[in-house]
N, C-alpha and C positions, 0 to 999 in steps of 0.2 A: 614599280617606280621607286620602291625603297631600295633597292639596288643598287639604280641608278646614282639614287642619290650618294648612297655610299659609294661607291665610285669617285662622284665629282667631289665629294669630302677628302678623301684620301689623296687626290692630284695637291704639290708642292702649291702653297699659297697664291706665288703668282698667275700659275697656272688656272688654278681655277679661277683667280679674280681676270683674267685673258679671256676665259671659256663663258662667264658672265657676260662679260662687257659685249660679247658676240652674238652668245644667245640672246641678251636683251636688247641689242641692236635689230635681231633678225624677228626679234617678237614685236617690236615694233612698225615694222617694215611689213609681217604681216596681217595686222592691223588695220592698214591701207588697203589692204590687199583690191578695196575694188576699182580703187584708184591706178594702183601701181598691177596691177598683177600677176602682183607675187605673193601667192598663199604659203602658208608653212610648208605644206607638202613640195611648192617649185622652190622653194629655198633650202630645204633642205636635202634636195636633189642635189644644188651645188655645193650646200655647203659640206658633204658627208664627205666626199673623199677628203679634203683639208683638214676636218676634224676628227675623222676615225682614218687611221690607213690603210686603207681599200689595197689592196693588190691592184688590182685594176683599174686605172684613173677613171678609163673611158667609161666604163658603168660602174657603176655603185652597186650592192648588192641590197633588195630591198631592206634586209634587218639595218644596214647601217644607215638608211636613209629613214626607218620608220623612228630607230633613237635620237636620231637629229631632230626630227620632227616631234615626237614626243617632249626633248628637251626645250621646243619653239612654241610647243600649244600649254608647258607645266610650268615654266622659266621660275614664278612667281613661287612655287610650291618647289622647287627643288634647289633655289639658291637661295631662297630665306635661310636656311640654318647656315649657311656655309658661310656669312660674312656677318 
């Protein structure tokens, strides 16, 4: 995870304040989850191609869907230091 987060630290400010605003959208959203349901995992199905660039729209490749989701279940612990 500390990777991770260096990663999201090193993206041009706007970028990561864009890459927050989403993940903490989608952290909220799965939240709901039994309401809406959409857990981290169905969200970050979608959201992985848009936010990593998959080769492949049509599927996703699990690692990029499992960092989506990682960044949706840790939101809290990896964009505290960044803003």
């Amino acid at each position: 995870m500390e990777r991770l987060r260096q990663c999201i630290e090193s993206l041009p400010p706007k970028n990561a304040a864009l890459l927050d605003f989403i993940i903490s959208l989608a952290s909220r959203i799965a939240a709901k989850s039994e309401i809406n349901k959409m857990n981290a995992r169905a969200l970050a199905t979608c959201l992985a191609p848009a936010l990593i660039g998959v080769k492949d729209s049509v599927c996703s490749s699990s690692v990029e869907v499992n960092i989506v989701e990682l960044m949706i279940t840790q939101q809290p612990n990896l964009f505290r230091v960044c803003f």
